[in-house]
N, CA, C and O atoms as a GROMACS GRO file, in nm:
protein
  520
    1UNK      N    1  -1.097   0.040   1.408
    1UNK     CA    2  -1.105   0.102   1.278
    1UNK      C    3  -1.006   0.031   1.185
    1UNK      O    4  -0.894  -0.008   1.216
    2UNK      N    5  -1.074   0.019   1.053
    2UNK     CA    6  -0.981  -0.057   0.937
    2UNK      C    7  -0.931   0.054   0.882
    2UNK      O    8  -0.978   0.167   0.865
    3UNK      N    9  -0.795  -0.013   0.850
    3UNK     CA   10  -0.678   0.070   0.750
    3UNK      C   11  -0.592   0.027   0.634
    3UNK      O   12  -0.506  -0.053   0.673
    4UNK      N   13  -0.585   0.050   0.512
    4UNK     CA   14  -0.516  -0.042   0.424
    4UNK      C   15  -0.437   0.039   0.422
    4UNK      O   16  -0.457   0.160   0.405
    5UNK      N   17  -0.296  -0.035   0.444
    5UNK     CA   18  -0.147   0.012   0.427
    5UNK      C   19  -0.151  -0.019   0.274
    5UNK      O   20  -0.205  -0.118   0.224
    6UNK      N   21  -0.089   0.074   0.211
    6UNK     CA   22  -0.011   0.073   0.064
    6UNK      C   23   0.130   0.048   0.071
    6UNK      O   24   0.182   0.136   0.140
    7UNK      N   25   0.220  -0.042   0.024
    7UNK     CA   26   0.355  -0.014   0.033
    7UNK      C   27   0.428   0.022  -0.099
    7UNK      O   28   0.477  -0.046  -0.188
    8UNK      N   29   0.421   0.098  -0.086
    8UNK     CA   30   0.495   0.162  -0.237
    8UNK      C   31   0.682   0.204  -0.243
    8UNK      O   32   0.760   0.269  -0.174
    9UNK      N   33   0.692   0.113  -0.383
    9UNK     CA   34   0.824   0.103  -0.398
    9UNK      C   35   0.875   0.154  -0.521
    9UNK      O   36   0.807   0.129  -0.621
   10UNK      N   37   0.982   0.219  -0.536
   10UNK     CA   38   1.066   0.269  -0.657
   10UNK      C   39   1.066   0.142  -0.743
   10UNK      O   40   1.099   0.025  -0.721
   11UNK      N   41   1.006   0.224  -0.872
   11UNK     CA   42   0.977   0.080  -0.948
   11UNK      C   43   1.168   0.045  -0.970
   11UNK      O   44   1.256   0.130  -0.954
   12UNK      N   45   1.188  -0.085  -1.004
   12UNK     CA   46   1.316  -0.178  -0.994
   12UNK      C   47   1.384  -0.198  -0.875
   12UNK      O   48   1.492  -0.258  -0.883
   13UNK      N   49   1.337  -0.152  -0.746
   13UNK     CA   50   1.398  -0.135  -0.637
   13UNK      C   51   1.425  -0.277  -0.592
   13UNK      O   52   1.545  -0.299  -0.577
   14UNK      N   53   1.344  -0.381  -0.567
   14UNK     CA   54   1.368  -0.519  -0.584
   14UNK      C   55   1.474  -0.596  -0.637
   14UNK      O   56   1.566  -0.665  -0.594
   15UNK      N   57   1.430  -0.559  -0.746
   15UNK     CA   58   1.512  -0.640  -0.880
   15UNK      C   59   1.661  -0.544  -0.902
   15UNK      O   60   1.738  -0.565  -0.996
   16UNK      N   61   1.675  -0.480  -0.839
   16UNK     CA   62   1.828  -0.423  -0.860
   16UNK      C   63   1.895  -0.476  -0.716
   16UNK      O   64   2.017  -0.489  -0.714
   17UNK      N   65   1.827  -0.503  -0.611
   17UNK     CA   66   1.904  -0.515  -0.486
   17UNK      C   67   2.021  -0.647  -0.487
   17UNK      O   68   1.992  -0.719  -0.583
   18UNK      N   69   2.104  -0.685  -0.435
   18UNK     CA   70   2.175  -0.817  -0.465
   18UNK      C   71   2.085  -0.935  -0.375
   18UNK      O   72   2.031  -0.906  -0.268
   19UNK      N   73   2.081  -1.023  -0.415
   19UNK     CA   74   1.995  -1.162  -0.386
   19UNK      C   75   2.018  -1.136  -0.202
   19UNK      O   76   1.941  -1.070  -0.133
   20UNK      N   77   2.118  -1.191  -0.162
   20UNK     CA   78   2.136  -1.203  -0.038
   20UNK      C   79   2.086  -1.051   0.026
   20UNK      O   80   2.062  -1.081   0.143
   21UNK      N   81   2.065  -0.940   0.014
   21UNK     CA   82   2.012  -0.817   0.077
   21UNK      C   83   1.853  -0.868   0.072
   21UNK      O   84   1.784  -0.876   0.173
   22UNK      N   85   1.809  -0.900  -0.053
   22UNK     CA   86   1.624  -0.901  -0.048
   22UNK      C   87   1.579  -1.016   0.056
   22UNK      O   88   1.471  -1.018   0.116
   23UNK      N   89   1.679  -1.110   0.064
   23UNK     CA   90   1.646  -1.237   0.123
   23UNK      C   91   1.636  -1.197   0.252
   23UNK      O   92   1.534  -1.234   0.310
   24UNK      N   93   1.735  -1.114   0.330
   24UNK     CA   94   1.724  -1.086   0.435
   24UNK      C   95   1.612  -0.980   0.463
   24UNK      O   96   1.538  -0.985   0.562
   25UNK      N   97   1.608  -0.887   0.369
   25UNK     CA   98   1.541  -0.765   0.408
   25UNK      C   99   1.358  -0.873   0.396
   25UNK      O  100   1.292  -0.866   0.500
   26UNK      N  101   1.317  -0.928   0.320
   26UNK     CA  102   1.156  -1.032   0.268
   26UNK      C  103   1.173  -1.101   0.430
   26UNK      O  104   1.071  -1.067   0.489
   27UNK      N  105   1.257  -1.180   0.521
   27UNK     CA  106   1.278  -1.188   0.610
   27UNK      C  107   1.247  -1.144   0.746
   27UNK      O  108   1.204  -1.217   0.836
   28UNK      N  109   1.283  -0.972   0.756
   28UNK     CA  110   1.274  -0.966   0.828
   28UNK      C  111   1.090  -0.856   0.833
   28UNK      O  112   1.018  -0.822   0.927
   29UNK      N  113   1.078  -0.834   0.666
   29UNK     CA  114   0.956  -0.807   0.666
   29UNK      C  115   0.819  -0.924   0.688
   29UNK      O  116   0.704  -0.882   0.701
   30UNK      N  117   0.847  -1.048   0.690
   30UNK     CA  118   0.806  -1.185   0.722
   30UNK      C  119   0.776  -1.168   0.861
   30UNK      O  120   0.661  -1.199   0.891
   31UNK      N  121   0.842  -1.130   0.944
   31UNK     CA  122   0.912  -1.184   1.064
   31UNK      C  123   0.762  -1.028   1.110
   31UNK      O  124   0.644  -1.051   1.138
   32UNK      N  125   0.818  -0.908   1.104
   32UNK     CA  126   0.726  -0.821   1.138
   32UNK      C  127   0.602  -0.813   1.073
   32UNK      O  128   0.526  -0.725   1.111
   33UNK      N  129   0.549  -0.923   0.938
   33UNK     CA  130   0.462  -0.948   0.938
   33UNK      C  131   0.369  -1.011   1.016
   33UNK      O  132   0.258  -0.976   1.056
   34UNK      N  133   0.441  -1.123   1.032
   34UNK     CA  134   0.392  -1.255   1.137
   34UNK      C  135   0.325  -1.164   1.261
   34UNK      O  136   0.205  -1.151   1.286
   35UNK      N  137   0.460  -1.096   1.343
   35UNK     CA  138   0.473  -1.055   1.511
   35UNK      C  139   0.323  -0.948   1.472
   35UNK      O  140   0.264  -0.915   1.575
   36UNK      N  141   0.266  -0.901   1.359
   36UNK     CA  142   0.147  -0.830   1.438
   36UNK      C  143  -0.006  -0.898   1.310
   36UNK      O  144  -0.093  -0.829   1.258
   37UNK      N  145   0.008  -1.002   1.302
   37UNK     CA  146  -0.095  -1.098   1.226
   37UNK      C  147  -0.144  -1.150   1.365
   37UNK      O  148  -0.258  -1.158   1.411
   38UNK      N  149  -0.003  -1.190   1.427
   38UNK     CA  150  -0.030  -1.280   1.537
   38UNK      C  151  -0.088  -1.155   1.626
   38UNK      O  152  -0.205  -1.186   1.607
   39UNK      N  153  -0.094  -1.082   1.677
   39UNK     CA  154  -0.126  -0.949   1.777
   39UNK      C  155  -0.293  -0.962   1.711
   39UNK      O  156  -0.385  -0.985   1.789
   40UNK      N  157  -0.319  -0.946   1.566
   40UNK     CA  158  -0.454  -0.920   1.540
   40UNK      C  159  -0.475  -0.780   1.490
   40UNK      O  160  -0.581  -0.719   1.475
   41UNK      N  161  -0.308  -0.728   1.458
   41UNK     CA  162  -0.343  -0.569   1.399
   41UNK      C  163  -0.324  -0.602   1.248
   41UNK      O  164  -0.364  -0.504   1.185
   42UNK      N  165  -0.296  -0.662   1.196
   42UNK     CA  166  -0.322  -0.681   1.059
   42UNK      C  167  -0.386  -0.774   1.014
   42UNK      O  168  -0.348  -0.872   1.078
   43UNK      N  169  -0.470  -0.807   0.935
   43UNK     CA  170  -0.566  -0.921   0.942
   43UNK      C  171  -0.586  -0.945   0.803
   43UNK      O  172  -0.674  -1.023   0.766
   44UNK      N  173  -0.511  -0.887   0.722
   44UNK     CA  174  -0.533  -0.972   0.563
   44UNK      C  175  -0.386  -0.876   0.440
   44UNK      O  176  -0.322  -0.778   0.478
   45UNK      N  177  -0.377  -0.914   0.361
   45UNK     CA  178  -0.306  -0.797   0.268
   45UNK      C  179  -0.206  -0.950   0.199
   45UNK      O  180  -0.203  -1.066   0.239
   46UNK      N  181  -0.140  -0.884   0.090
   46UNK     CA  182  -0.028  -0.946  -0.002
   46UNK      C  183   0.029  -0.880  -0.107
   46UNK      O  184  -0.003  -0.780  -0.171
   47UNK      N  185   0.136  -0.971  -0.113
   47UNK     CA  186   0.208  -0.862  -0.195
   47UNK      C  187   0.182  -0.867  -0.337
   47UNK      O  188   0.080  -0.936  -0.344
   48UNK      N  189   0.211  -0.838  -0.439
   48UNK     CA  190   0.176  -0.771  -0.532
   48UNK      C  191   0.306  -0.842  -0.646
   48UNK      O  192   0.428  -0.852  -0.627
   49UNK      N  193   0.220  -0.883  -0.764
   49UNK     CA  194   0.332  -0.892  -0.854
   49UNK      C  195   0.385  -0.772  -0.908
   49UNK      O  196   0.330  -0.666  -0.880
   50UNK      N  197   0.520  -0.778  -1.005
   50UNK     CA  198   0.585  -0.638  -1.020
   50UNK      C  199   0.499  -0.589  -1.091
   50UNK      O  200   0.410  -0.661  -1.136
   51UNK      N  201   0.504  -0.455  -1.120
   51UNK     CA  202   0.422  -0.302  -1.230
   51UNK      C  203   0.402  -0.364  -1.331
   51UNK      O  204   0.290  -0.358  -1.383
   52UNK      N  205   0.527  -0.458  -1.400
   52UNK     CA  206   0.498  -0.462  -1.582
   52UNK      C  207   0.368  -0.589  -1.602
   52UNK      O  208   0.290  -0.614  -1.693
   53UNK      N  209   0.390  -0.643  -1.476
   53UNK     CA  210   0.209  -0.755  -1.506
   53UNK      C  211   0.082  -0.680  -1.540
   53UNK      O  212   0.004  -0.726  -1.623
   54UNK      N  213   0.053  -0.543  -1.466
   54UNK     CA  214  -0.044  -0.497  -1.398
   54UNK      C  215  -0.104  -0.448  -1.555
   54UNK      O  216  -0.035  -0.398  -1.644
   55UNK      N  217  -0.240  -0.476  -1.562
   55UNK     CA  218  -0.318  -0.402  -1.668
   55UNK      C  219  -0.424  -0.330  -1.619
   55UNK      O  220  -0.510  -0.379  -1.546
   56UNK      N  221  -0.420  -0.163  -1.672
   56UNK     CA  222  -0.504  -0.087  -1.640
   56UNK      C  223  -0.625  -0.073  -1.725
   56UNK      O  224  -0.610  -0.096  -1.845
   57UNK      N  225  -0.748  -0.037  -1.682
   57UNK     CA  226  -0.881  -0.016  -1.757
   57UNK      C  227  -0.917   0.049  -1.695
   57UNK      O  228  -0.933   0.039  -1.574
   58UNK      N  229  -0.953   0.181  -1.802
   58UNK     CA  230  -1.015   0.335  -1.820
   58UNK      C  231  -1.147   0.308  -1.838
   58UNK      O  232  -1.174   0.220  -1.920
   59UNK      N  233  -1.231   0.359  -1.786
   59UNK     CA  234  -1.368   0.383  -1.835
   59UNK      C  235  -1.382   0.540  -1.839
   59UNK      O  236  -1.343   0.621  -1.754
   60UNK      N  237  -1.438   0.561  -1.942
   60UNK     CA  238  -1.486   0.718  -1.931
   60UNK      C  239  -1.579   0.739  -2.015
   60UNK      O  240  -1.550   0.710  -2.131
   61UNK      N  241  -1.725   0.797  -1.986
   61UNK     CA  242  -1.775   0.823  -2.060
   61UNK      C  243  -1.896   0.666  -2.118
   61UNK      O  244  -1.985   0.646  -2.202
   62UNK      N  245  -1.840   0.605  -2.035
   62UNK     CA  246  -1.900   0.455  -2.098
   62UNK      C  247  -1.832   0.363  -2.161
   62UNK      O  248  -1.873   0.247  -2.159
   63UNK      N  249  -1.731   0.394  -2.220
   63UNK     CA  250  -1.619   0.332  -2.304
   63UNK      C  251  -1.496   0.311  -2.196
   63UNK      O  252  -1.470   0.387  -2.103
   64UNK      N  253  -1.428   0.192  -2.232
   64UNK     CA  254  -1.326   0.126  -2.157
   64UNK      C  255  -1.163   0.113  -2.243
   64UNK      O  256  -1.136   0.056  -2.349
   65UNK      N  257  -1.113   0.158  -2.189
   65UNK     CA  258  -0.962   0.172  -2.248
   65UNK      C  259  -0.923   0.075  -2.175
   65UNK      O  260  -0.940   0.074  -2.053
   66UNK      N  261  -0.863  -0.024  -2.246
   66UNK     CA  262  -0.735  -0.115  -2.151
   66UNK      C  263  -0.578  -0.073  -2.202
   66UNK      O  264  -0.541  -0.023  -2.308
   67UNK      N  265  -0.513  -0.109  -2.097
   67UNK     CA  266  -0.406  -0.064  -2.169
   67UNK      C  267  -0.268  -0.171  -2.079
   67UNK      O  268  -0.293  -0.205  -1.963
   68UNK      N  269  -0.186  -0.198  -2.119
   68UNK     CA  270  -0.053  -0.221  -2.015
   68UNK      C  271   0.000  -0.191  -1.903
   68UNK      O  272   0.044  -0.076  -1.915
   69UNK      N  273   0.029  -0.244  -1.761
   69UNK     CA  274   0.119  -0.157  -1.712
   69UNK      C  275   0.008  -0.063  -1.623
   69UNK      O  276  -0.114  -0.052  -1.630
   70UNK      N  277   0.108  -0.004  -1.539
   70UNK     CA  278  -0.002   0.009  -1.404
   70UNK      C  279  -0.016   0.197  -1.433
   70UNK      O  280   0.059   0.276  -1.491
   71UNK      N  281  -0.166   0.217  -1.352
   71UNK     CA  282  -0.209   0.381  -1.402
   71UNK      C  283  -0.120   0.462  -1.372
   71UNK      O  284  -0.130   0.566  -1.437
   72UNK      N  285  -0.015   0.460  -1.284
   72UNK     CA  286   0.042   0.559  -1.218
   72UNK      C  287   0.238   0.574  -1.298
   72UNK      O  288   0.322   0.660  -1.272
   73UNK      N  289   0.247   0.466  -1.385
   73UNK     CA  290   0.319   0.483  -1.445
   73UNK      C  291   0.430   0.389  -1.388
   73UNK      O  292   0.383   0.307  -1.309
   74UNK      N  293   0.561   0.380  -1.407
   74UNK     CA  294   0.643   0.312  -1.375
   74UNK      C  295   0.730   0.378  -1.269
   74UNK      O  296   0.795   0.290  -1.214
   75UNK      N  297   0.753   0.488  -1.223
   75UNK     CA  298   0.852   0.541  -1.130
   75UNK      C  299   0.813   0.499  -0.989
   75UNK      O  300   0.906   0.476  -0.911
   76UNK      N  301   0.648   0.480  -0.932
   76UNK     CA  302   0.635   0.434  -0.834
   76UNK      C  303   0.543   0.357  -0.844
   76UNK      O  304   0.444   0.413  -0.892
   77UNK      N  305   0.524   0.220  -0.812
   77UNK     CA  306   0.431   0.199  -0.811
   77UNK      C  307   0.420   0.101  -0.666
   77UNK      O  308   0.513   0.080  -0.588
   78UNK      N  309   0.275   0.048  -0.652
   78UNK     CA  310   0.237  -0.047  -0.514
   78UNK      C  311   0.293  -0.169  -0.526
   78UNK      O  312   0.299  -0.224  -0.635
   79UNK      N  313   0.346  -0.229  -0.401
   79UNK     CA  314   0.400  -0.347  -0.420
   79UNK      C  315   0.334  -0.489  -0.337
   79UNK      O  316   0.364  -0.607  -0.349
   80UNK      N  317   0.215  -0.410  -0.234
   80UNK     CA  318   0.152  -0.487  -0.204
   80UNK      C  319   0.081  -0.410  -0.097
   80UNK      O  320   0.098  -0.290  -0.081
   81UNK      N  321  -0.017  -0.499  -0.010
   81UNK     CA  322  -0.070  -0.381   0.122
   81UNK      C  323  -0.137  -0.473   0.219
   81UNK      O  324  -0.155  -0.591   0.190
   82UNK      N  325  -0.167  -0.431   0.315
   82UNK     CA  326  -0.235  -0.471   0.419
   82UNK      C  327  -0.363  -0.403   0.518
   82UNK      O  328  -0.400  -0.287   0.533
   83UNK      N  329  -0.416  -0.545   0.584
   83UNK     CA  330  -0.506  -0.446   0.647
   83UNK      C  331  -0.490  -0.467   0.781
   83UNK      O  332  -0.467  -0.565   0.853
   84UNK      N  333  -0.515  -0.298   0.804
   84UNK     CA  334  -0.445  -0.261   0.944
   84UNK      C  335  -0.620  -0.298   1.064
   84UNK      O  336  -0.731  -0.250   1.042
   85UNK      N  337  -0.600  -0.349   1.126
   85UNK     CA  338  -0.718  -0.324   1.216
   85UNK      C  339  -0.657  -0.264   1.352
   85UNK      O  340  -0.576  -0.324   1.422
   86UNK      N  341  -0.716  -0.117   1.382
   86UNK     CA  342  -0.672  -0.053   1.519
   86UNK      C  343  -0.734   0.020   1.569
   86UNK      O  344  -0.848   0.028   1.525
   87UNK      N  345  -0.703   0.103   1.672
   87UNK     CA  346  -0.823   0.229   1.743
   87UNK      C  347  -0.833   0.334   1.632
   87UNK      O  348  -0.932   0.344   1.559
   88UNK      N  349  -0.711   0.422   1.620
   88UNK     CA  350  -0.749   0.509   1.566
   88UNK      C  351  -0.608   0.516   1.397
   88UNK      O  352  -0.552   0.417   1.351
   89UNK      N  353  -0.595   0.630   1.358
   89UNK     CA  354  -0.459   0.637   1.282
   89UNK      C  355  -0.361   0.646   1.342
   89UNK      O  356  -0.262   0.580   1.311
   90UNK      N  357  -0.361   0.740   1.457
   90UNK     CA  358  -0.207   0.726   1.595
   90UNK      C  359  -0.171   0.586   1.594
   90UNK      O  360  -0.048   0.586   1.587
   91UNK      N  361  -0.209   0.479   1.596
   91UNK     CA  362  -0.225   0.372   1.616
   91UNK      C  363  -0.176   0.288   1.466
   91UNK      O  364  -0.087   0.203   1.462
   92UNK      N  365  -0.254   0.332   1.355
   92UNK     CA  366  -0.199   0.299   1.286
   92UNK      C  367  -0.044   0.336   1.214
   92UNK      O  368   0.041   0.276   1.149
   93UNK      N  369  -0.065   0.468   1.265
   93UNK     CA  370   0.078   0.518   1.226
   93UNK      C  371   0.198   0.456   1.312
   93UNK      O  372   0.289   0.403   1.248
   94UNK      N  373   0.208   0.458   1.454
   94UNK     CA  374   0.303   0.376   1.512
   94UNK      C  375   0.360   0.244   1.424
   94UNK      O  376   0.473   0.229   1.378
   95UNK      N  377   0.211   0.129   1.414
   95UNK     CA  378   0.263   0.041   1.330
   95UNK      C  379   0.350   0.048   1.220
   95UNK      O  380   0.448  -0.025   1.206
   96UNK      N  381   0.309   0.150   1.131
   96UNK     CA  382   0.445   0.144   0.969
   96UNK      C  383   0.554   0.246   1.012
   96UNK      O  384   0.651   0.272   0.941
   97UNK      N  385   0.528   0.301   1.133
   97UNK     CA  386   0.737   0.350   1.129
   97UNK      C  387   0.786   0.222   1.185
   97UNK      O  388   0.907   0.207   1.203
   98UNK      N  389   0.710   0.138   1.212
   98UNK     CA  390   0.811  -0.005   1.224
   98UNK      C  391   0.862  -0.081   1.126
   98UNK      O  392   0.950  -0.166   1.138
   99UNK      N  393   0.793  -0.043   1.011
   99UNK     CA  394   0.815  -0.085   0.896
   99UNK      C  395   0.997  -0.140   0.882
   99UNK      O  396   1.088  -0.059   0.904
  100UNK      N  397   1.024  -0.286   0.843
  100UNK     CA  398   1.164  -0.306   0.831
  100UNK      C  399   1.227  -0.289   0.727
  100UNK      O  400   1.320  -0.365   0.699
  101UNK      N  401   1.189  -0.184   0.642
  101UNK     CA  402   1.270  -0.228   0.554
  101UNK      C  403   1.246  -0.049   0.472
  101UNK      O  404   1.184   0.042   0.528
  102UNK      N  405   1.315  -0.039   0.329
  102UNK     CA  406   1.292   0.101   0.275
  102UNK      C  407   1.128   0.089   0.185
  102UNK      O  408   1.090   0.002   0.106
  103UNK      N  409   1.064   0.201   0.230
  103UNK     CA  410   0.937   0.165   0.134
  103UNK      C  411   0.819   0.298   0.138
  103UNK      O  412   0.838   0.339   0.252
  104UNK      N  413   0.759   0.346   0.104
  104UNK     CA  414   0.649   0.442   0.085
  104UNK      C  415   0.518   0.369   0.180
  104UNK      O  416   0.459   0.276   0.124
  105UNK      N  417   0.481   0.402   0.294
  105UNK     CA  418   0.372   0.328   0.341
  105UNK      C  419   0.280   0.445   0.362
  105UNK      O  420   0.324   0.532   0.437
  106UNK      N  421   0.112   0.472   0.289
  106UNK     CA  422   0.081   0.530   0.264
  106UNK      C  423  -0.064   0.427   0.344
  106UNK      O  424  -0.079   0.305   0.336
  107UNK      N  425  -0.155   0.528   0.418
  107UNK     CA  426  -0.221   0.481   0.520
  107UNK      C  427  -0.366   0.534   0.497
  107UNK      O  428  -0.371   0.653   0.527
  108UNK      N  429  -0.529   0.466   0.437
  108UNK     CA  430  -0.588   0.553   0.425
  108UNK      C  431  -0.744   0.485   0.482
  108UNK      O  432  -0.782   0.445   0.372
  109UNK      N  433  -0.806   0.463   0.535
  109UNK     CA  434  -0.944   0.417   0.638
  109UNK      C  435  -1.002   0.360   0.502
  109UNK      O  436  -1.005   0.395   0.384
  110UNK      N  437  -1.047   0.251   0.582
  110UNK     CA  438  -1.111   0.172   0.493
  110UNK      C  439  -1.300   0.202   0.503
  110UNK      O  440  -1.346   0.203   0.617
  111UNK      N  441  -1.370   0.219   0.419
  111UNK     CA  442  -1.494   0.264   0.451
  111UNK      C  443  -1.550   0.126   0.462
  111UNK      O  444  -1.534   0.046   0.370
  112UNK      N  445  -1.621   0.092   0.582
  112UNK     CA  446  -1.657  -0.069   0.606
  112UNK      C  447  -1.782  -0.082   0.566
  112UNK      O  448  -1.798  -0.203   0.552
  113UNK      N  449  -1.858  -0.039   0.546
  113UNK     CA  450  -2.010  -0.066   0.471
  113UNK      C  451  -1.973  -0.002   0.291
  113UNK      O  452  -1.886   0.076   0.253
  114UNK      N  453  -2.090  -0.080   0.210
  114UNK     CA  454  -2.102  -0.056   0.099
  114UNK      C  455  -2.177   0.098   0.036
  114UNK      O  456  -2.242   0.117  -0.067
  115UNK      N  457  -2.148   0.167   0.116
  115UNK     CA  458  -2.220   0.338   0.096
  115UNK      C  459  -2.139   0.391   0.037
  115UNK      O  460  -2.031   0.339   0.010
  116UNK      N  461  -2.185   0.547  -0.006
  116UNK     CA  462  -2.087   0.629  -0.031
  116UNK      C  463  -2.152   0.708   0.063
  116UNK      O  464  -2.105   0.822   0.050
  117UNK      N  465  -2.226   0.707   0.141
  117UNK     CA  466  -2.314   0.819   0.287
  117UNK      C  467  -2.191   0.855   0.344
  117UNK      O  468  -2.162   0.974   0.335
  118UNK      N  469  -2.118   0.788   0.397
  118UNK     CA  470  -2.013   0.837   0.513
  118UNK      C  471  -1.873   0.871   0.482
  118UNK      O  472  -1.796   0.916   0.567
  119UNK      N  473  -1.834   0.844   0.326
  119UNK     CA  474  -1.687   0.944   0.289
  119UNK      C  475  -1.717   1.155   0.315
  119UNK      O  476  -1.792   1.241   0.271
  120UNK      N  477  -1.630   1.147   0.388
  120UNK     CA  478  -1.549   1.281   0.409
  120UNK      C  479  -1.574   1.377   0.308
  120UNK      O  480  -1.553   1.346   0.190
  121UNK      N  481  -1.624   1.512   0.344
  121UNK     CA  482  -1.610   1.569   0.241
  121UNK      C  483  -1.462   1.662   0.166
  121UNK      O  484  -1.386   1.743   0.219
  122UNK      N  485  -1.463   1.633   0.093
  122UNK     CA  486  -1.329   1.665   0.006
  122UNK      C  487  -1.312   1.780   0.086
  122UNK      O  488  -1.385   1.864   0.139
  123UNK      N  489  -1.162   1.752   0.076
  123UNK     CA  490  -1.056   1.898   0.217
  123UNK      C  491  -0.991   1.961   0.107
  123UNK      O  492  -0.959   1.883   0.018
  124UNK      N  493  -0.961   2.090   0.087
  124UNK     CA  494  -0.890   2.156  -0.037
  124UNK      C  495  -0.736   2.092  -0.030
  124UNK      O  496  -0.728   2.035   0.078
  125UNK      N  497  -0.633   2.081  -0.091
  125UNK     CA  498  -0.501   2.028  -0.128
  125UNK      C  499  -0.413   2.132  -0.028
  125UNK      O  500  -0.406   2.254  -0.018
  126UNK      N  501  -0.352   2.025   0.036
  126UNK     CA  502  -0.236   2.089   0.121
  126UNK      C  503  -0.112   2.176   0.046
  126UNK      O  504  -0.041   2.141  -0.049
  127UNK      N  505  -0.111   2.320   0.137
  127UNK     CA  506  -0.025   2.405   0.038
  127UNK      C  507   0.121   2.359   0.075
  127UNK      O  508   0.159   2.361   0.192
  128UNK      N  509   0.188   2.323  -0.011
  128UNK     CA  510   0.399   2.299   0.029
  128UNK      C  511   0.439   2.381   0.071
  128UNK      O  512   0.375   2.475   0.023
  129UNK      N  513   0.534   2.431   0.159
  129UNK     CA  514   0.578   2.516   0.239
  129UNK      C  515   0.716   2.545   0.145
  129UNK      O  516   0.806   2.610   0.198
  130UNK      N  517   0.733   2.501   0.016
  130UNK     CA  518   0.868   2.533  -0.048
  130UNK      C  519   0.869   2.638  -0.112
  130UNK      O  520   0.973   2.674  -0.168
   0.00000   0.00000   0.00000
């Protein structure tokens, strides 16, 4: 089963770290990139230029809004992703608590044919326990 990892980062989280921390930390995310490319559990993904490149386009209604800057705003946004190939999500989940480094890895099945026949039917919103 396919899985695209999202890695989502506090937008400036990068660009505030000191040079020698990112170098090591891009490193050793390199390094645990490689060790499961080479295995055959990830098989494609990249990273992502920063938020302020990203241009969004609205359609609604027939009409297209473009606008600056990524939909979700600047506090979080994606910094790049991958694709997970594995048995199940147990499987995929093991993989990103290996994750090396600080980051939002957000995990969701990739639908492998061009249908919409086989998406899930919508589950009501999980209640917070706060």
């Amino acid at each position: 089963m396919k899985y695209v990892m999202l890695i989502v980062d506090e937008a400036g989280f990068w660009e505030t770290l000191p040079e020698e921390k990112r170098a090591e930390t891009f490193d050793r995310i390199g390094e645990w990139w490689g060790d499961f490319s080479q295995k055959g559990t990830i098989v494609g993904g990249h990273q992502l230029q920063p938020a302020h490149t990203a241009t969004t386009v609205r359609i609604h209604g027939g009409k297209a809004e473009v606008a600056n800057g990524p939909f979700n705003g600047y506090k979080e946004s994606v910094g790049g992703y991958g694709i997970l190939d594995v048995a199940n999500l147990d499987e995929a989940v093991a993989v990103v608590k290996t994750w090396p480094g600080d980051a939002k890895l957000e995990l969701r099945p990739i639908v492998e044919r061009a249908s919409m026949d086989n998406l899930p039917a919508p589950q009501p919103a999980a209640r917070s326990g706060r």
